[in-house]
N, C-alpha and C positions, 0 to 999 in steps of 0.2 A: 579769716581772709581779709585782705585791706585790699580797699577799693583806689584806684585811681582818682584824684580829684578831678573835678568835671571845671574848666575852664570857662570864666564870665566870658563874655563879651557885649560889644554893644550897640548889637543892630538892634530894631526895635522890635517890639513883640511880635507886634501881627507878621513881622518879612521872618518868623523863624523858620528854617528847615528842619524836619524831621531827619534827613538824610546827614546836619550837621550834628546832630546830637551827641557828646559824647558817650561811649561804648557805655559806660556805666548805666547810662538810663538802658539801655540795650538789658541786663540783666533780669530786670523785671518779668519778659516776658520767657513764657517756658510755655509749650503746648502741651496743654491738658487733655487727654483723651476725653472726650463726653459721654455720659451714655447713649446719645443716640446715634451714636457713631458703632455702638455694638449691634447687632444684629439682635433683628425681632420689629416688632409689630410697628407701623407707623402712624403712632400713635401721638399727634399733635393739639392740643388743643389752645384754644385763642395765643395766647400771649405766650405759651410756649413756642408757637409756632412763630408769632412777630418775630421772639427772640434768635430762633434759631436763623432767620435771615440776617437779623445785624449783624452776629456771628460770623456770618460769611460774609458780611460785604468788608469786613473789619480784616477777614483772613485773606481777602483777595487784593485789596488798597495796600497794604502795609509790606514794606522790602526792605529790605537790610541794604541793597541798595540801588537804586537808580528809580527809576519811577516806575509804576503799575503799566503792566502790554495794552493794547487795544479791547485785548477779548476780556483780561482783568474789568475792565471798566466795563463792556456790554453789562457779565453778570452781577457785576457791583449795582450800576443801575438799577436791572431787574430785582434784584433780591431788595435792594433799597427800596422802590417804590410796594413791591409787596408786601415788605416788614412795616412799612410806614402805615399803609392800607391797615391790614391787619390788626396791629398797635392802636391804631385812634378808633377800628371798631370793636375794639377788646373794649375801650373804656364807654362806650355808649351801651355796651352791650351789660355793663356794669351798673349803669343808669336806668334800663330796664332793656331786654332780649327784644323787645317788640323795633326800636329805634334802630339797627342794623338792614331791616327791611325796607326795599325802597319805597312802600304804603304800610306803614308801621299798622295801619286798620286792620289789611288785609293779613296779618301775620299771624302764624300759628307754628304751633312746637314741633310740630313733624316736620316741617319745610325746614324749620332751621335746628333739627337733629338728625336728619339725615342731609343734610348741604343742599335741600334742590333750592332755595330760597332765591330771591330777586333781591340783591341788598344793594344797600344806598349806596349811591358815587363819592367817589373822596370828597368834591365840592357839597354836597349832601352832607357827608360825615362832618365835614368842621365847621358847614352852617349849624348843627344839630348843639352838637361840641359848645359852640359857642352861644347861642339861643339856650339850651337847655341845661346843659352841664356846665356854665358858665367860666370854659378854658378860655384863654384869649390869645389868639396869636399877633405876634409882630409882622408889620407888613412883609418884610422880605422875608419871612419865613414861609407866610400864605403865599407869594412867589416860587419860592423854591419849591415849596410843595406841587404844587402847580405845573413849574417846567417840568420835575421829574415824574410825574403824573405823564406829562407827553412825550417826554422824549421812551418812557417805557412803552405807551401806546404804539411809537414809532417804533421800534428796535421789535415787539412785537408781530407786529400786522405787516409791515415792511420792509423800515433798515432805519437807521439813521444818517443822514447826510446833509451837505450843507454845514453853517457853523455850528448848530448842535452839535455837530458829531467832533468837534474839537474837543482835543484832553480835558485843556485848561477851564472849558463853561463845564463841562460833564463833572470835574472837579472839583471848579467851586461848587455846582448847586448837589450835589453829595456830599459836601463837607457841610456848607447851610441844615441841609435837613439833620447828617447826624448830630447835629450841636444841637438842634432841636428835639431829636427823637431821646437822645440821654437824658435831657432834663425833663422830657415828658415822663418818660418811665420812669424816674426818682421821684416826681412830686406826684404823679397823676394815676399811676400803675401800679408801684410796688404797695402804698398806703392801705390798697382797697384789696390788695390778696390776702386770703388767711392761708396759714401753715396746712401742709407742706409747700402747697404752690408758691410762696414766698422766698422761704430759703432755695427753694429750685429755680427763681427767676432771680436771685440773687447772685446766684453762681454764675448763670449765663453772663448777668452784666459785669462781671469780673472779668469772665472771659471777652466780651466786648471793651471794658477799658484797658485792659490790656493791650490792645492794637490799637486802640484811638489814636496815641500820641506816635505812632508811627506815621500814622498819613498827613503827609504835608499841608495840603488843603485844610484839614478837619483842624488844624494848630493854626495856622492863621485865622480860618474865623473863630475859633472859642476861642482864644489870648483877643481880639479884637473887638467879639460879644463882650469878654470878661472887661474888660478896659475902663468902663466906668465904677467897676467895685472896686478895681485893683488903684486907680489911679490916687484916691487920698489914702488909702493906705501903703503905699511905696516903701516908705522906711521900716514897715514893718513887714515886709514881704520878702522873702529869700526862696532859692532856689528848691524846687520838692525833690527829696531824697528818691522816689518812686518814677517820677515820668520826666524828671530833669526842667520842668517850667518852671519861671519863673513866677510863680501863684500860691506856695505856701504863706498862709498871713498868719502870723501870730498875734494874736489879741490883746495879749498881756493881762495878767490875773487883776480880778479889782479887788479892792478893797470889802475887810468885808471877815464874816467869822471864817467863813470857809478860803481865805485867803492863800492859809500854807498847804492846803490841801489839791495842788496843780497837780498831783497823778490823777485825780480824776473828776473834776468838778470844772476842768474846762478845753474845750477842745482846737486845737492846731490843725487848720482845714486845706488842703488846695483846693483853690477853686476850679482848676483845669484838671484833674482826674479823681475828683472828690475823697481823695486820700486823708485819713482823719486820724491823729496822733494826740496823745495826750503832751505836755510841756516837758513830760522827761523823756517820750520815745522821739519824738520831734528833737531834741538836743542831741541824743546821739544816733538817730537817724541820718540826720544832717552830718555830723560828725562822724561816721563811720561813710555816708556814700559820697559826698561832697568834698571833703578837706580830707577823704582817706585815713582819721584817728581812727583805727578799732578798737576796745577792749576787750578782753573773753571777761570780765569779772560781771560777776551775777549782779551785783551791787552797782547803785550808779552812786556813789559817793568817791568823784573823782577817777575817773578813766581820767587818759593823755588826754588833755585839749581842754576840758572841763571844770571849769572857777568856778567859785562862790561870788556872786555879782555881788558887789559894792555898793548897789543901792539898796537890793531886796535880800531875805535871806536864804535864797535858794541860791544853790552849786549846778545852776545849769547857765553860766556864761563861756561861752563859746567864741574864741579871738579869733583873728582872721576873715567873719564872718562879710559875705557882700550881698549886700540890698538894694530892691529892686531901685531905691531912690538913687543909687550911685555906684555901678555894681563895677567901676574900676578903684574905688578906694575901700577895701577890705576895711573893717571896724569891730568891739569887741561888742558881742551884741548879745544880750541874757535873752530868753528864749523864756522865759517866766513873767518877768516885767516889760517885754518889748522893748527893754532902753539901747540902744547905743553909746555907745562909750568910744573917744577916741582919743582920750588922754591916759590911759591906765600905762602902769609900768608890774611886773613881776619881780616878789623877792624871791630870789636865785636860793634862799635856803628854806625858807618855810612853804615858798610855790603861791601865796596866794595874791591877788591883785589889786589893785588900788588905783583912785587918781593919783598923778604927778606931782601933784601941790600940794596933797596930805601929808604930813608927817607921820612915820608906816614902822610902827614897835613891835619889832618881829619877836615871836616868842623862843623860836632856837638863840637866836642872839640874847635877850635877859638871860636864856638861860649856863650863858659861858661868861658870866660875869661873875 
């Protein structure tokens, strides 16, 4: 199947629309039936439960096209501010059972195995969080946390109204916290689970990054979060074959015994949908969803599109390629060394590539002499 190339442009990260995306990024997502969507017992526990709110708030924010209705956003909220809940007393509860309780003294196993328990307020959870468990939050994240704490209390007990109840604030601080809530459960969550619970919170969050990069809001703040990683790495950052941001960085292999060994000794990350690629599936990744080369051949020793870079010994340079540093002038960019190249010429009979000012002894040619 060849993919349509996905088209640079050049607003800037943080004003991206999700609704401008093109269709290619669109392929990624497919809806997976879950099992708790089968029938039987409902049976939740901590961070299973956290997750299955992201889940929904990810399914109800995310349209193929136009923006999320009114009642999309109530439930988005509500499900937000309870998966949030949930999620940061999942990790205290991990620090020890007792600290979930609003008098950790007065706590005991029965209250909190059969739910009658009195447990700590969110302001409670992330003073604890951070006092004891030593997480830290950035100011505007303790903000957002905070609004969405009240605007749920509101939508609850009575309505919302006033400027709260506008799209745009209910937007951004739902898009604030889930930038927040992913990176908690990658660094703070999945770490501390053992198997099976792991791989079954694994899956969920596939199925949460999966719609991330649908909702509009949640792309402008993580591209605007990421802005300080992304910014001195530019020239080595190209578009992710997976969610269409511009946040794939290629590292470029170091020096070193394990040097020629880029299938698996070093990894090709996006920082916007934590997509992780080794240097050969990154090259034709890139090259099969981005510039539309497909190959079927099992082997990567040259598909369409794919040279042996000129400076390193590896066959994953990829011409055409555009970087985050200048993403209107395409350049031929190896995906092993991270180099750019924009002097190279191609011999029309041997195919491989070179600079312009090398003198270039093609071996078809010796050999019609």
């Amino acid at each position: 199947m060849t993919h349509p190339p996905i088209q640079a442009d050049d607003s800037d990260d943080s004003e991206r629309s999700a609704d401008d995306m093109p269709r290619v990024v669109r392929r990624s997502f497919i809806r997976r039936v879950r099992d708790v969507e089968f029938a039987g017992d409902a049976h939740f526990p901590p961070v299973a439960n956290g997750l299955d709110y992201l889940v929904s708030v990810v399914e109800l924010l995310q349209r193929e096209e136009g923006a999320a209705s009114a009642r999309d956003l109530k439930y988005a909220v509500l499900h937000l501010a309870a998966g949030a809940e949930v999620l940061l007393k999942s990790r205290l509860h991990m620090e020890h059972w007792s600290l979930v309780f609003t008098d950790p003294g007065a706590a005991t196993r029965t209250a909190l195995e059969d739910g009658s328990l009195s447990s700590c307020t969110p302001e409670q959870t992330r003073k604890r969080l951070k006092n004891i468990v030593g997480i830290t939050f950035a100011s505007h994240e303790e903000q957002a946390l905070k609004d969405l704490a009240s605007s749920r209390n509101a939508l609850q007990h009575w309505g919302l109204i006033g400027d709260q109840a506008r799209a745009a604030v209910v937007a951004s601080t739902t898009a604030t916290v889930l930038n927040f809530l992913v990176s908690f459960v990658d660094h703070h969550l999945l770490p501390e689970l053992k198997e099976p619970e792991r791989s079954a919170a694994e899956l969920e969050m596939e199925h949460v990054r999966d719609g991330l990069h649908y909702i509009e809001e949640y792309v402008r703040e993580r591209m605007k979060d990421l802005a300080p990683r992304l910014g001195p790495v530019r020239p080595m950052t190209v578009q992710c074959p997976l969610c269409g941001q511009w946040a794939l960085v290629v590292p470029g292999f170091k020096d070193g015994p394990d040097a020629d060994r880029i299938d698996d000794t070093y990894n090709v990350e996006c920082l916007f949908c934590s997509a992780s690629f080794n240097a050969v599936e990154a090259a034709h990744e890139y090259n099969a969803a981005i510039l539309g080369c497909y190959s079927e051949a099992e082997e990567y020793d040259g598909p369409e599109g794919i040279y042996t870079c000129p400076l390193c010994p590896h066959g994953l340079l990829i011409r055409g390629v555009s970087t985050a540093a200048d993403r209107e002038r395409p350049v031929d960019f190896c995906f092993a060394c991270a180099t750019s190249f924009d002097n190279l010429q191609k011999c029309q009979r041997c195919g491989t590539v070179q600079p312009a000012e090398e003198e270039h002894r093609c071996p078809f040619a010796r050999s019609l002499l």
